[in-house]
N, C-alpha and C positions, 0 to 999 in steps of 0.2 A: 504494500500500500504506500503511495506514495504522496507527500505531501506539495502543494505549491504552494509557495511561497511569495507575495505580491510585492514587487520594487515600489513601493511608492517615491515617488522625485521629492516632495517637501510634509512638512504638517507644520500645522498655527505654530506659532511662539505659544500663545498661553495652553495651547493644549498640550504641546510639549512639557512645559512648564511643569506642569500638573501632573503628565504622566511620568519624570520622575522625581516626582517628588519634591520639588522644591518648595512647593506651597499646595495648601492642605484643599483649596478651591480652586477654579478656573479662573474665578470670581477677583479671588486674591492674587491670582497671576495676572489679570487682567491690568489691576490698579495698579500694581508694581511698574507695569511695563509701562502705562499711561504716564506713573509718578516721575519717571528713567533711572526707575531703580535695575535695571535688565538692558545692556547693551548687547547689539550684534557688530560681531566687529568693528567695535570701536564707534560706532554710532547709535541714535536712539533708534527703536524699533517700534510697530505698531505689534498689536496683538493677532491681524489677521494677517504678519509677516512669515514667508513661509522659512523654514528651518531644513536644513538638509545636513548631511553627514559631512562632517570637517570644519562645519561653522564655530568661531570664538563666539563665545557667549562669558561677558562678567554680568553676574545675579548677585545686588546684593539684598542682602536679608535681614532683617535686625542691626547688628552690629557686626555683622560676619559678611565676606566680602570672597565666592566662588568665582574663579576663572576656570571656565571649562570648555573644551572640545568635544564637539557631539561625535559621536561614535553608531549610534543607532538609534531610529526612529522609532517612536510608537506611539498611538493616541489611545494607547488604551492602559488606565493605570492598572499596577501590579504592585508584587508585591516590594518590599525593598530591597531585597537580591536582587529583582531583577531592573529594578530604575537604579540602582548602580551600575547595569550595563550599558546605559545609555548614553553614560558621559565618561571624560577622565577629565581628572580634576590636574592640572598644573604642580608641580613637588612646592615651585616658590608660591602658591595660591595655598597649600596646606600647612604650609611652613609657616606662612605669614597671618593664617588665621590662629596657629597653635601659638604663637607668641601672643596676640592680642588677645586671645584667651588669658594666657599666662598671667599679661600684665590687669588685666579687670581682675584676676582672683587676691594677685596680692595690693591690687589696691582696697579691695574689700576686706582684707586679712585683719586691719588694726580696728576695723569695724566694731564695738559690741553695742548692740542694740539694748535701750534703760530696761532694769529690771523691772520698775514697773510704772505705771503712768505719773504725770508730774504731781507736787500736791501742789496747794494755793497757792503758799505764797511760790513754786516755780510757775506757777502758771502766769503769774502778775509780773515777773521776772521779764517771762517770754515776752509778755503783751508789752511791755516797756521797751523788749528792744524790737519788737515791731514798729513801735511808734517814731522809730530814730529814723527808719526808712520814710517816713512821711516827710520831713519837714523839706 
């Protein structure tokens, strides 16, 4: 039994998007791409742009900043094995998001959040040095 297999030539940017994984909607790859948080080759792209294998794609997400080469198409989401096969990620694009990982943790490090809510007089404290922003 033998299977065919369909060359399709491109698929949307947001459906790509979506199928692997980048963002949890179409919806949400949509706004991205409109925002230009999603570059094609170094330019802004629309959502009904088509995508083909070997395209630069920077997706950025939150605070984290993927450069990826498409590798295989698909418009149908799967599982996460298998929307990791659709891109490769750059070594300097993972390299440079594990640092800025690095540095948000230990900026967070000296962080301790109060053990418990302020009392009055800190509260009057607070409201006082709010009040120095006003004048």
């Amino acid at each position: 039994m033998t299977m065919q297999i369909e060359t399709v030539p491109g698929v949307r940017l947001d459906l790509w998007l979506w199928a692997a994984r980048f963002y949890r909607t179409r919806a949400l790859a949509k706004h991205a791409i409109d925002t230009g948080k999603v570059d094609v080759g170094g330019q802004r792209a629309k959502p009904s742009r088509s995508v083909r294998v070997g395209d630069a794609l920077v997706v950025v997400r939150g605070e984290e900043r993927f450069e990826v080469e498409v590798v295989a198409l698909s418009s149908v989401r799967g599982s996460a094995s298998i929307a990791q096969v659709l891109y490769r990620e750059s070594d300097a694009s993972k390299l440079a998001r594990e640092q800025a990982r690095a540095s948000r943790v230990a900026e967070r490090a000296g962080f301790s959040p109060p053990e418990s809510k302020p009392d009055k007089r800190a509260r009057r404290l607070i409201r006082a040095l709010g009040d120095i922003d006003a004048l």
